[in-house]
C-alpha positions in Angstrom: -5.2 -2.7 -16.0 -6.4 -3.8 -12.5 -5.1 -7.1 -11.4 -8.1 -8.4 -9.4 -5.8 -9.9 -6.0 -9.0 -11.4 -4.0 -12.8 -11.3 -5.2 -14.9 -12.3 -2.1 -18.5 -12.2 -1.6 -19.8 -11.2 2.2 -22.9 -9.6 2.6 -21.1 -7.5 5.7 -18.9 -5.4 2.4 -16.6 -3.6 4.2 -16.1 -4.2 7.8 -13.8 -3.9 10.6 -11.3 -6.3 11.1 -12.0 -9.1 9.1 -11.9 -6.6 6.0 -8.3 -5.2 7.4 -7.2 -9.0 7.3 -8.1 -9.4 3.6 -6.7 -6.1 2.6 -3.2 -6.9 4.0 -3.3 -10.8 3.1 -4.7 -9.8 -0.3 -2.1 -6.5 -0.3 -5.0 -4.4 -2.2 -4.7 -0.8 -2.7 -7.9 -0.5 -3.3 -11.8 -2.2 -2.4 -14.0 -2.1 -5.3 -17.9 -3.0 -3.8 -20.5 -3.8 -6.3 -23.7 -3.4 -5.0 -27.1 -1.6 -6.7 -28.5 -0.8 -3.0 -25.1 0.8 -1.8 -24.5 2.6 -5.0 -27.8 3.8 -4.7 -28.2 5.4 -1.0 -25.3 8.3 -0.3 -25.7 7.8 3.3 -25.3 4.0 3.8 -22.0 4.7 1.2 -20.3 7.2 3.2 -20.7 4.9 6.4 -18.7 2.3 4.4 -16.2 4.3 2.8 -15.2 5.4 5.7 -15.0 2.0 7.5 -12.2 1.1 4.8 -8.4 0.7 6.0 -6.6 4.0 5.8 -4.6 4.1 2.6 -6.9 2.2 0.7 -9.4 3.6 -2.0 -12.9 2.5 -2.2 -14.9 2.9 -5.1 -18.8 1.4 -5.3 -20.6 0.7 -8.4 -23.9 -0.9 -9.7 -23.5 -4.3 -11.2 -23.8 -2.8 -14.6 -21.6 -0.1 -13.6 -18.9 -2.7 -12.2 -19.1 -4.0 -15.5 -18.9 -1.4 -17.8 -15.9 0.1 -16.2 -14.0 -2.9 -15.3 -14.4 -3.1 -19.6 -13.3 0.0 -19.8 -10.4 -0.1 -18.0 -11.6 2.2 -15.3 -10.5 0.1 -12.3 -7.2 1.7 -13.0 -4.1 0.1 -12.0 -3.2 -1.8 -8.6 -4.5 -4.4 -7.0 -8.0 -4.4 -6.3 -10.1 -6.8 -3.8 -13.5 -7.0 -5.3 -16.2 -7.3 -3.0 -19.5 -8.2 -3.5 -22.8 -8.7 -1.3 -24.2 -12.4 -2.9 -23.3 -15.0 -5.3 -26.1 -13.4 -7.6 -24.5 -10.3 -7.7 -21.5 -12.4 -8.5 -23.2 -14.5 -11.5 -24.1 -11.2 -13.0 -21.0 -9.7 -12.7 -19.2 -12.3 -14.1 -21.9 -13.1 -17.2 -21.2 -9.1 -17.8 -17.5 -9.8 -18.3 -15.7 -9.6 -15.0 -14.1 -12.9 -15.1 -12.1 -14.2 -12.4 -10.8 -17.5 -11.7 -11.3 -17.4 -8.4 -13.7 -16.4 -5.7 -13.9 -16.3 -1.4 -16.7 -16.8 -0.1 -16.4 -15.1 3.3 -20.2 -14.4 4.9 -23.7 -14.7 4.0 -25.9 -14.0 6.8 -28.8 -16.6 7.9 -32.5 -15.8 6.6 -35.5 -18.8 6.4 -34.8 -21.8 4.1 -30.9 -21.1 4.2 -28.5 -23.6 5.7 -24.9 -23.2 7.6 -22.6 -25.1 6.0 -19.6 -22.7 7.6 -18.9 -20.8 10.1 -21.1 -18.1 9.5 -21.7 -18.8 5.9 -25.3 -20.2 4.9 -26.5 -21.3 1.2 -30.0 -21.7 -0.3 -30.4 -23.7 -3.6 -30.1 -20.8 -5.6 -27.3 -20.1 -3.8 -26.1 -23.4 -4.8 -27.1 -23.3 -8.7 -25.0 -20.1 -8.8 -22.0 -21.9 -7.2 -22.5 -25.0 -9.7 -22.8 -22.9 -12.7 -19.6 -20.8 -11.2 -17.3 -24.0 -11.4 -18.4 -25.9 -13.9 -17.8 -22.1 -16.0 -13.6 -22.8 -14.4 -14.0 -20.8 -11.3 -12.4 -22.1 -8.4 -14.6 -21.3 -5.3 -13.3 -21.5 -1.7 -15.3 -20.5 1.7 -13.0 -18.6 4.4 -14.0 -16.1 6.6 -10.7 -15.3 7.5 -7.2 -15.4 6.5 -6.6 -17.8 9.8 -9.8 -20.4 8.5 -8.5 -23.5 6.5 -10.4 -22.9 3.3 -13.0 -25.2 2.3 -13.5 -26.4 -1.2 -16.7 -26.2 -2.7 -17.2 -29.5 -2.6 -16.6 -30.0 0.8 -19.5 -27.3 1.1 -21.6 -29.0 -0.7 -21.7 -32.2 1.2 -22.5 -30.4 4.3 -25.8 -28.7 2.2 -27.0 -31.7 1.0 -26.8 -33.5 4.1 
């Protein structure tokens, strides 16, 4: 079965050199993205499979997809970094059966009615229910963009959002 090495949630997926960071910190052999909109559009996927580090394999799958196969034991073996787009995405995902103790966030963009509270990193308050309802369900969740960023509990995070 998959050992899950880093599940991080940045709406950029897979790019440049932040992703090559995480794949060597993480050492993952392979990136899987959960995403409905990249699953569904051919283009946009090839763009990012190719953007992944050489060496690594990239698969993409709809939320219910993602679940059904991590179930099934179709992740395969290695060590997979598991990237998703939001912390919806995430809740679903992890509701569906992919549970993992941890989770990084690492980039969601700016958009009205969000706030920074890192970095590049902004929340909303359903961004925030989602995060609430992810630790008080034994996930730990961190923020770091990249492997060189101090991470920052989520209660750190908080502070700054409700300030």
């Amino acid at each position: 079965m998959a050992d899950i090495v880093l599940c991080r949630v940045d709406s950029r997926l897979i790019h440049g050199q932040v992703m090559t960071k995480w794949v060597n910190q993480s050492q993952a052999n392979k990136i899987v993205v959960v995403s409905d909109s990249l699953a569904a559009d051919e283009f946009m996927l090839e763009i990012y499979l190719m953007a992944a580090p050489a060496g690594v394999k990239v698969e993409c799958y709809s939320k219910e997809g993602a679940a059904l196969n991590f179930k099934e034991n179709q992740f395969g073996d290695g060590r997979v970094l598991l990237l998703l787009p939001d912390l919806e995405s995430m809740k679903e995902v992890y509701d569906k059966g992919i549970k993992v103790s941890d989770i990084q966030v690492g980039g969601l963009g700016g958009a009205p009615n969000r706030k920074v509270v890192f970095q590049n990193i902004t929340l909303d308050d359903l961004d925030v229910e989602v995060l609430n309802y992810l630790q008080n369900s034994g996930v730990k969740v961190i923020f770091q963009t990249i492997p060189e960023d101090v991470p920052q509990e989520l209660n750190t995070i908080l502070k700054k959002y409700n300030n």
